[in-house]
Residue frames relative to the residue before (quaternion, step in Angstrom):
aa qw qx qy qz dx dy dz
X 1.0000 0.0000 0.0000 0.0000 0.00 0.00 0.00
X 0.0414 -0.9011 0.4283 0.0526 3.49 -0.99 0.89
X 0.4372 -0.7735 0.3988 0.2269 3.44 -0.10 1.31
X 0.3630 -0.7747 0.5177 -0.0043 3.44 -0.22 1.32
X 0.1885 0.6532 -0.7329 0.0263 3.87 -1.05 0.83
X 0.2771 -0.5110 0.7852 0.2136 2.76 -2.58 0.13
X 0.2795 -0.5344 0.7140 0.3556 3.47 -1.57 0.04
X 0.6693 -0.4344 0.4756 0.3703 3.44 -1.97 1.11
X 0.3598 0.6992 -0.5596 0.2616 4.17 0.25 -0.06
X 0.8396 0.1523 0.1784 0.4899 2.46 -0.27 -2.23
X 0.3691 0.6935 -0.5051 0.3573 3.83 0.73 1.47
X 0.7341 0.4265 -0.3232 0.4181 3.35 0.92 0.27
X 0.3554 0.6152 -0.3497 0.6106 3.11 2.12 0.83
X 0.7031 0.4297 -0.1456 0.5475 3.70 1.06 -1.50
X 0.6267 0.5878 -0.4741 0.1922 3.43 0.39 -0.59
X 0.6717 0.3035 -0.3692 0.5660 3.89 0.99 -0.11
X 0.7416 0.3901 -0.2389 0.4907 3.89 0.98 0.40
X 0.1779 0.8220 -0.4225 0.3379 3.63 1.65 0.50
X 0.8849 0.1776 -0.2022 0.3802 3.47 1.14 -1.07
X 0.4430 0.6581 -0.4076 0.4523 3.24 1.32 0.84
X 0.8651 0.3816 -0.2485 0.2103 3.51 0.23 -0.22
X 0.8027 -0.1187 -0.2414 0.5323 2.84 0.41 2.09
X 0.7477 0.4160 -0.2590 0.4480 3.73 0.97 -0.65
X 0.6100 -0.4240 0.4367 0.5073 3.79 1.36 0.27
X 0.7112 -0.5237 0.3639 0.2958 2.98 -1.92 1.19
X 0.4795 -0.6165 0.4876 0.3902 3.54 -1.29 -0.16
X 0.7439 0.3874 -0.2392 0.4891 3.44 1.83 -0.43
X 0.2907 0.7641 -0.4756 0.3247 3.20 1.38 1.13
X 0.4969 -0.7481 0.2878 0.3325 3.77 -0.28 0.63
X 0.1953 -0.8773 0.3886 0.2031 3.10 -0.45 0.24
X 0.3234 -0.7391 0.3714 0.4596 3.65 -0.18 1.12
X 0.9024 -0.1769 0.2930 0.2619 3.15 -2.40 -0.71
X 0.7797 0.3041 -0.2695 0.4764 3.32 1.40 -0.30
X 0.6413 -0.3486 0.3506 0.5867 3.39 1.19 -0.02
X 0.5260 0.6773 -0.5092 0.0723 3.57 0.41 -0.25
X 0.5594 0.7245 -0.2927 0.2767 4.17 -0.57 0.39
X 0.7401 -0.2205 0.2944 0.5629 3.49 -0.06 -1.15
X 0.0799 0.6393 -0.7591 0.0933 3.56 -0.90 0.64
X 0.2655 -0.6175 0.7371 -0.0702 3.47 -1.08 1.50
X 0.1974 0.7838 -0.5823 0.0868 3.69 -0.88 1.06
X 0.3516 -0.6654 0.6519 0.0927 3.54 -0.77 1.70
X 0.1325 0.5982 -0.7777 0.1405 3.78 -0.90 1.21
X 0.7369 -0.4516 0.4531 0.2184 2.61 -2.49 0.66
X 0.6066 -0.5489 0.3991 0.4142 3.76 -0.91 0.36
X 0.6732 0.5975 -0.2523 0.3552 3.30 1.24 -0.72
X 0.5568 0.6882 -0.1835 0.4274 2.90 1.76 -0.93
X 0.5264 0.7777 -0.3190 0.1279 3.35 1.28 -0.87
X 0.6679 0.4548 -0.3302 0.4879 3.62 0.83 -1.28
X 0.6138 0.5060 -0.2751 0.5400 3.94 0.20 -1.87
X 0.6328 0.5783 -0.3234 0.4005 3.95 0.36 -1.00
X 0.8750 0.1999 -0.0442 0.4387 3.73 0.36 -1.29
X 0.2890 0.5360 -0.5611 0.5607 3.18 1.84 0.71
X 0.7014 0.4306 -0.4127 0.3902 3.65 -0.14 -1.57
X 0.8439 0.4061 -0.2782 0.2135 3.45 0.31 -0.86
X 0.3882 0.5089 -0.4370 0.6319 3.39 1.59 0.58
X 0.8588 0.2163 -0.3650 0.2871 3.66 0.20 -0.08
X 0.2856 0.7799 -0.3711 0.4153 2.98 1.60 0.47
X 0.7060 0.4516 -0.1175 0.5328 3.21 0.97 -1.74
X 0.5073 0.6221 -0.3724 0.4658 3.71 1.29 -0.94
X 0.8346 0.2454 -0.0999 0.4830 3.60 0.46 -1.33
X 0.6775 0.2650 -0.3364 0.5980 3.93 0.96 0.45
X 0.2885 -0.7252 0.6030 0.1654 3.66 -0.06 1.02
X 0.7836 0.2367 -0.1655 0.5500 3.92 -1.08 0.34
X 0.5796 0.3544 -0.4482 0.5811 3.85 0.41 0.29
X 0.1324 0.7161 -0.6847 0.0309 3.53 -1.72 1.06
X 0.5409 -0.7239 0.4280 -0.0125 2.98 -0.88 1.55
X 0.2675 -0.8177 0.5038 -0.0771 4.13 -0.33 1.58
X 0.1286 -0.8110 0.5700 -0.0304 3.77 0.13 0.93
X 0.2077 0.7296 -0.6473 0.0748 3.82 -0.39 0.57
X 0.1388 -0.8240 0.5488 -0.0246 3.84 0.36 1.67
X 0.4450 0.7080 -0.5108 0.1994 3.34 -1.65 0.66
X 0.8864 -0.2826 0.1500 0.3346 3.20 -1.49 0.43
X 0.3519 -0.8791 0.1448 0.2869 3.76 0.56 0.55
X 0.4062 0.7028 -0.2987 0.5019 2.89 2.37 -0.63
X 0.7546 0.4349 -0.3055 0.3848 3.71 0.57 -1.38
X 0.6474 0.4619 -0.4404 0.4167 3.52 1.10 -1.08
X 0.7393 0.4609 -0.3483 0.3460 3.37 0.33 -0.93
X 0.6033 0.4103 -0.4448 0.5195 3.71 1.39 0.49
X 0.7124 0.4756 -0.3914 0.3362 3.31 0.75 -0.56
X 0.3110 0.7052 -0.4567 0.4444 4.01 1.99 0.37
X 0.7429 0.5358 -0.1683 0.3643 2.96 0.56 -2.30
X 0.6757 0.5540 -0.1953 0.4454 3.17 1.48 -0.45
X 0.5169 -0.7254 0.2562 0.3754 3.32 1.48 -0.38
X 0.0872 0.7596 -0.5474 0.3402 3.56 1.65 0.93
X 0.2874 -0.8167 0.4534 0.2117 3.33 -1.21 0.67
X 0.2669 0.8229 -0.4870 0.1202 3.33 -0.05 0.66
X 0.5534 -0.7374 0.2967 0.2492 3.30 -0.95 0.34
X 0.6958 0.0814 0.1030 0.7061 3.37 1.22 -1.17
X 0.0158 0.7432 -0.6683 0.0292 3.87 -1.42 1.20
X 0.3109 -0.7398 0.5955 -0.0365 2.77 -1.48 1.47
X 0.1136 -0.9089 0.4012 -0.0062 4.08 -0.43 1.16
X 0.3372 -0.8100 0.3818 0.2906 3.05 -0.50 0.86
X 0.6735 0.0781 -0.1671 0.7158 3.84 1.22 0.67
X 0.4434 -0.6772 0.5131 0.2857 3.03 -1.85 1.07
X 0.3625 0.6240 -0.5403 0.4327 3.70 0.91 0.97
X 0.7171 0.3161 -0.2980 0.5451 3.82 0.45 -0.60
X 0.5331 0.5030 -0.4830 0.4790 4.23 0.98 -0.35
X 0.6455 0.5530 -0.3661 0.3787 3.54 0.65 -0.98
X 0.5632 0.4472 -0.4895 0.4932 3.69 0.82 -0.46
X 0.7431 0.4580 -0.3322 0.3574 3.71 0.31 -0.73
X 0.6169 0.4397 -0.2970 0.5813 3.65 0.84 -0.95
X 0.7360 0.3367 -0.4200 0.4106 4.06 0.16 -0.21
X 0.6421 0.5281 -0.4138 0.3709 3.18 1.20 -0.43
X 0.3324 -0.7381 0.3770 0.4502 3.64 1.68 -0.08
X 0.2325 0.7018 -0.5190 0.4291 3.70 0.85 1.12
X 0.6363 0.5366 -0.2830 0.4765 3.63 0.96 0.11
X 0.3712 -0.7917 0.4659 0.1357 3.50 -0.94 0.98
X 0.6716 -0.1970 0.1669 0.6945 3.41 1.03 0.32
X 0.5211 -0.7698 0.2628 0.2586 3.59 -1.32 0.40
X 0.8179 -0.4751 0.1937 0.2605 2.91 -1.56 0.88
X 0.2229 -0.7722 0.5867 0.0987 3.72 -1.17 0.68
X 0.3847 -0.7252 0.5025 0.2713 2.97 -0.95 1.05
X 0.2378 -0.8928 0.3356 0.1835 3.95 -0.89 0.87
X 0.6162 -0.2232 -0.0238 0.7549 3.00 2.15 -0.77
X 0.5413 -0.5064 0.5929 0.3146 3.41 -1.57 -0.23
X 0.0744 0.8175 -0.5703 0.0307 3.29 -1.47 0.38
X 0.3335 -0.8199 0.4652 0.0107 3.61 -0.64 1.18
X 0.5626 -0.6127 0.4631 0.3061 3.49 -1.38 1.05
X 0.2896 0.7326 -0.6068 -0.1065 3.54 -1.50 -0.10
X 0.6635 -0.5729 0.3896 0.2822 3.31 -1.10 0.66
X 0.0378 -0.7389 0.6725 0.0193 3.87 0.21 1.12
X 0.1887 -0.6113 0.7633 -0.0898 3.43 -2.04 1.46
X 0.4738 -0.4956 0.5672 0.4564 3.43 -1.71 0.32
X 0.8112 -0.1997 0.4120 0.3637 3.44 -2.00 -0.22
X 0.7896 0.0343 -0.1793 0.5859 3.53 -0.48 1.39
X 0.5124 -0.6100 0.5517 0.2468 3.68 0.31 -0.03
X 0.0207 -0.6760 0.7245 0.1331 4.18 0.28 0.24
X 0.8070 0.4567 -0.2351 0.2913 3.03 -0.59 -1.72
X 0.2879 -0.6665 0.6053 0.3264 4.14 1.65 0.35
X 0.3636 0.4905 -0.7534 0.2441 4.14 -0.49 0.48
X 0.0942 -0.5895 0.7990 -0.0725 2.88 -1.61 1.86
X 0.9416 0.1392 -0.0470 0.3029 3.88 0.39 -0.69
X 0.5761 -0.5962 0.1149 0.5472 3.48 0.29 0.58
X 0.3962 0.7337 -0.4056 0.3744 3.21 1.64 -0.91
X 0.8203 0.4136 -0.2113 0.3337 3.44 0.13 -1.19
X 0.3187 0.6309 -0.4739 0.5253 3.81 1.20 0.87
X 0.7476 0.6055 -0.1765 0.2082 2.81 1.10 -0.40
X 0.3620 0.8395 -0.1054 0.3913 2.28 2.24 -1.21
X 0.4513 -0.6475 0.5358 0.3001 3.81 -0.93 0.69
X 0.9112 -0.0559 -0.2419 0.3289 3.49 -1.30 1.45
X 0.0340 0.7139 -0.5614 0.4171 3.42 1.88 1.70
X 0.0910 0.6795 -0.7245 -0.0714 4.09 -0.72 0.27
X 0.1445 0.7076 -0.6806 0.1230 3.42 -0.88 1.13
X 0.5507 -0.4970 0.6596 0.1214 2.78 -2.06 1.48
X 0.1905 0.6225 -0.7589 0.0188 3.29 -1.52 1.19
X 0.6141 -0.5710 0.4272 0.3381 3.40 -1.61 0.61
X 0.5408 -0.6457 0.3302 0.4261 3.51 -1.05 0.39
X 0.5602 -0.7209 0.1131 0.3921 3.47 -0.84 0.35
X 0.3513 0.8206 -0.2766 0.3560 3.09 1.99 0.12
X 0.4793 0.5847 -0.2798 0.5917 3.40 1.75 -0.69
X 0.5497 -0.5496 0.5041 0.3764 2.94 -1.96 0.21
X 0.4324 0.6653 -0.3752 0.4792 3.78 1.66 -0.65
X 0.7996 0.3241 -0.2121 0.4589 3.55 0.37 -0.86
X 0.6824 0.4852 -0.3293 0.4364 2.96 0.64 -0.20
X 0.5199 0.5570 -0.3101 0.5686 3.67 1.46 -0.42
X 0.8181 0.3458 -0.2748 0.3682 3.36 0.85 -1.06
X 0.5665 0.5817 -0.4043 0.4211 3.06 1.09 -0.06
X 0.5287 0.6075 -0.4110 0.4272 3.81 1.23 -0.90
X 0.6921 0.5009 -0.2634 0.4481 3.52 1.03 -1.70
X 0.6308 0.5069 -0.4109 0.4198 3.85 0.25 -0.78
X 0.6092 0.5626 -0.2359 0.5066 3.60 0.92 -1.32
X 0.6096 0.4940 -0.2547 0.5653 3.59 0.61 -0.83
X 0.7588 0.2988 -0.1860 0.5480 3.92 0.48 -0.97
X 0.2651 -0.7806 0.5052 0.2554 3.96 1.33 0.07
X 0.5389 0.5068 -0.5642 0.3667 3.41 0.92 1.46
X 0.2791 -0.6639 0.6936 0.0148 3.44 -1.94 1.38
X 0.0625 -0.7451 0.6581 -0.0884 2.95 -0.77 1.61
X 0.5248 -0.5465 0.5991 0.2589 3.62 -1.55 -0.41
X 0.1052 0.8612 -0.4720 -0.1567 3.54 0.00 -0.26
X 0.6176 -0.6479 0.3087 0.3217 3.31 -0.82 1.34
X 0.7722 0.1943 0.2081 0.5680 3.63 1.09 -1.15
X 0.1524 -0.6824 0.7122 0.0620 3.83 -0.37 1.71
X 0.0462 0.7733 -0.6255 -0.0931 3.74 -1.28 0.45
X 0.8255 -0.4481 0.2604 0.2236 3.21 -1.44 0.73
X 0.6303 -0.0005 0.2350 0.7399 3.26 1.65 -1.79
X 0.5469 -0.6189 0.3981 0.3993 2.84 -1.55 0.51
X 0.3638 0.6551 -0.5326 0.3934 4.19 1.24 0.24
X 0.7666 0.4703 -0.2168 0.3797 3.26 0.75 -1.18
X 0.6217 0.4024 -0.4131 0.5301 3.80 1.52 0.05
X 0.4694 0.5806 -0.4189 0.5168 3.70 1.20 -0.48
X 0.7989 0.2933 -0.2629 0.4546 3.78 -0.06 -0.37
X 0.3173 0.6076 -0.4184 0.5959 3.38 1.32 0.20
X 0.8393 0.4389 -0.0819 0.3102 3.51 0.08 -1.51
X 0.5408 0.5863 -0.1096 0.5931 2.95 1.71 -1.03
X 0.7301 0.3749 -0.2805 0.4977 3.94 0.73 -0.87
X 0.4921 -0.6401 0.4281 0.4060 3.75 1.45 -0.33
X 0.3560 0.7703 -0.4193 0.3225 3.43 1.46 -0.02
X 0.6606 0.1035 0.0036 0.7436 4.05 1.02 -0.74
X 0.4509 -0.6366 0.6123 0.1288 3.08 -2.00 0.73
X 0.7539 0.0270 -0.1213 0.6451 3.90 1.23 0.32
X 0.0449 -0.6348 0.7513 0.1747 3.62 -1.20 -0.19
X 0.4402 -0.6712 0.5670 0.1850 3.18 -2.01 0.57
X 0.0489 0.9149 -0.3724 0.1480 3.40 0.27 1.08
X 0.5744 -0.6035 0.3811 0.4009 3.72 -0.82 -0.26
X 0.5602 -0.6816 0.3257 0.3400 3.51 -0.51 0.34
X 0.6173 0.5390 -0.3181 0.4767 3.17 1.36 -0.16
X 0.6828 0.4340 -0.3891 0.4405 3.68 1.07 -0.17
X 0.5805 0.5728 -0.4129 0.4054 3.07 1.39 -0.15
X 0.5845 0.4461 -0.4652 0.4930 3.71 1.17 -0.71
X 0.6597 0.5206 -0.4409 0.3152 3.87 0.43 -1.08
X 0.4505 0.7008 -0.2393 0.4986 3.68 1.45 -1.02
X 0.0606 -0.7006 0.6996 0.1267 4.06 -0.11 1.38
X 0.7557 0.3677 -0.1476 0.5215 3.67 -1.37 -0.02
X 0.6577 0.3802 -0.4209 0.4957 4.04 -0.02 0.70
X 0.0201 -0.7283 0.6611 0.1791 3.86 -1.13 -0.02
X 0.5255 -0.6304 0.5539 0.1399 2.83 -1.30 0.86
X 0.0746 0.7265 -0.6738 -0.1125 3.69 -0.72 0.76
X 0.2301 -0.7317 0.6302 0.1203 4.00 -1.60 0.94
X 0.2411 -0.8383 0.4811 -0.0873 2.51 -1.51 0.87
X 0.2994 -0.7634 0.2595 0.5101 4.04 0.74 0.68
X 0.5691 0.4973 -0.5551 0.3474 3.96 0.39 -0.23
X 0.5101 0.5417 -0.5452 0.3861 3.69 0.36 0.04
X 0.7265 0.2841 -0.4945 0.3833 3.98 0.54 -0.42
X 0.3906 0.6862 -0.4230 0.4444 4.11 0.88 0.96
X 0.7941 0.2161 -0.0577 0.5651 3.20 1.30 -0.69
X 0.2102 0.7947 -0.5189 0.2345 4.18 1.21 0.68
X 0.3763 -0.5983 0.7066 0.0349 3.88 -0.96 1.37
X 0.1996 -0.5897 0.7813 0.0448 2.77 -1.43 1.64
X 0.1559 -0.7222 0.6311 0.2364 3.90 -1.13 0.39
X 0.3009 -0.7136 0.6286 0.0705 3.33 -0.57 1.15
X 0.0586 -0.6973 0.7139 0.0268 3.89 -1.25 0.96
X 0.0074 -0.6444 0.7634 -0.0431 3.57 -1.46 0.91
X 0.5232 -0.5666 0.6273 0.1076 2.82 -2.09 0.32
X 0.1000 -0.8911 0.3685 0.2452 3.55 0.02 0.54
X 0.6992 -0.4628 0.3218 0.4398 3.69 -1.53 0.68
X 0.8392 0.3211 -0.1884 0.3963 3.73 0.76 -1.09
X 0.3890 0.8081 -0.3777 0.2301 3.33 1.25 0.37
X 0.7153 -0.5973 0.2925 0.2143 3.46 -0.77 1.96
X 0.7728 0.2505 0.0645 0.5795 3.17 1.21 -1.53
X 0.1736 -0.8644 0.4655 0.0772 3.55 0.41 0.52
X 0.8006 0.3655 -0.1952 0.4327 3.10 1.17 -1.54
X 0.4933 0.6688 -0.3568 0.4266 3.77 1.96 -0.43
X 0.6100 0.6674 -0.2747 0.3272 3.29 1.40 -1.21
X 0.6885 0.4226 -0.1039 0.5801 3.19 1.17 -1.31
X 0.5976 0.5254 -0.4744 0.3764 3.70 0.81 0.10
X 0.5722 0.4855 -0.3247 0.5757 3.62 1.59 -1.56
X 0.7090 0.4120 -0.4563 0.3456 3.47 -0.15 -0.95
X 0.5650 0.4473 -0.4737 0.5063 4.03 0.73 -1.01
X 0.5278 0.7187 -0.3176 0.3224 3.91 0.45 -1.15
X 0.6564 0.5201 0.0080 0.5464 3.57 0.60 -1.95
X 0.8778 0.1735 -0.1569 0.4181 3.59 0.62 -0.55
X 0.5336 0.6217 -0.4569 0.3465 2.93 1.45 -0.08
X 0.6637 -0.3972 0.3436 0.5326 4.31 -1.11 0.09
X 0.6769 0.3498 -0.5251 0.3789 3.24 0.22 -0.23
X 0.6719 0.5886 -0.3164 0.3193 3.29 0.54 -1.03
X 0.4648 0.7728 -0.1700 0.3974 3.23 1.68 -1.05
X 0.8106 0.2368 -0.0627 0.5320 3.15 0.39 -1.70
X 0.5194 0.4633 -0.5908 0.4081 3.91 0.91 1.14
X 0.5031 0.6796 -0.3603 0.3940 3.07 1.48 -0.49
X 0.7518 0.3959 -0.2063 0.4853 3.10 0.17 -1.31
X 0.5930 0.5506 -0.4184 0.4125 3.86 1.00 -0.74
X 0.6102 0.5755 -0.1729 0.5163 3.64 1.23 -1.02
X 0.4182 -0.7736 0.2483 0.4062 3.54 1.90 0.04
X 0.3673 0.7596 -0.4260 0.3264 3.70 0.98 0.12
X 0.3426 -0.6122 0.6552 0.2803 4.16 -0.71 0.89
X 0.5139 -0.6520 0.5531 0.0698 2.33 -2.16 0.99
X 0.6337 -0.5759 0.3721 0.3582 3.58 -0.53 1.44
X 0.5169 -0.6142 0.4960 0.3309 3.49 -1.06 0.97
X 0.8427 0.0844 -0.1931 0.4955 3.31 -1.51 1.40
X 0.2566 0.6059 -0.6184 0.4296 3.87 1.08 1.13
């Protein structure tokens, strides 16, 4: 069985063909336990720790197969409100869930699944010497930050504020993939990212910094009102939170949800 993603790009091409491509129709029934399609909108961050869980999901429920459609959380959670099919969404702040739950696109309310913190990802050795956020600042630093519409940007912007540094940034992205590959092409000397994309990220280090515990992402998961599979939805999501699921999270470096 093979867990299947899209990146948020190329989802407004897929969205009337989401359930065709390889995991079974979206209008294929599903039985009494959930068995069939499950169509899940996660954060970009979510992506690596995500499509583990979702191979063993499918490992331990035979006839259930599991749809990844990753990205920027602002867009997925418009492109729901819009009427994308999917089954179950996962956010990388309860600012972008809140578009979905006011729009009444939610199936009851959100859980919080884990937490996750900023850090300053560099190439191998660190050229650019950044030891402290201050030093983004610094004259001919190019750093990648997410836009602020994101939960990434928006964290980084709390944290910079918090450290009372104003920078330029060479390059607003979508997600925090999209500053990592920035960083990766040599295009910027750091990006402000989560700590988990930096561990998922072979060949990058990861410098911290203390304004990052000012600015920690809760990732809220919901089931959704229009979801194909209602009963699959509520199996991954029961899945995702259960310890087992837990401790890929956290292995994948992500904090455990207050009172886990």
């Amino acid at each position: 069985m093979t867990v299947r993603w899209i990146r948020a790009a190329f989802a407004a091409a897929l969205v009337a063909t989401l359930g065709l491509s390889g995991c079974g129709s979206a209008d294929d029934p599903a039985g009494p336990d959930g068995a069939g399609p499950v169509t899940v909108f996660a954060a970009a961050s979510l992506t690596e720790a995500f499509i583990r869980l979702g191979k063993e999901y499918e490992a331990a429920h035979p006839g259930h197969a599991v749809t990844f459609n990753f990205g920027g959380s602002s867009g997925l959670a418009t492109q729901i409100t819009q009427g994308a099919p999917a089954d179950v969404f996962a956010a990388a702040s309860p600012a972008t869930m809140k578009t979905v739950t006011d729009a009444g696109d939610a199936a009851g309310d959100p859980v919080v699944l884990v937490r996750n913190q900023l850090v300053v990802a560099v190439p191998p050795g660190n050229p650019a010497r950044v030891g402290r956020l201050a030093d983004l600042a610094r004259p001919g630093v190019k750093v990648a930050l997410c836009a602020e519409q994101v939960p990434c940007g928006a964290a980084a912007r709390t944290a910079l504020d918090a450290a009372g540094v104003r920078l330029t940034p060479a390059t607003l992205e979508q997600d925090v993939k999209g500053a990592l590959a920035k960083l990766r092409l040599g295009e910027v000397d750091a990006a402000l990212v989560y700590r988990t994309d930096v561990r998922a990220a072979a060949g990058l280090d990861a410098v911290e910094f203390p304004e990052s515990a000012r600015a920690v992402n809760d990732y809220p998961i919901v089931v959704l009102r229009a979801a194909g599979n209602p009963a699959g939805a509520r199996a991954f999501v029961d899945f995702v939170r259960s310890d087992a699921g837990l401790a890929v999270l956290t292995a994948a470096g992500f904090q455990a949800p207050p009172g886990a």
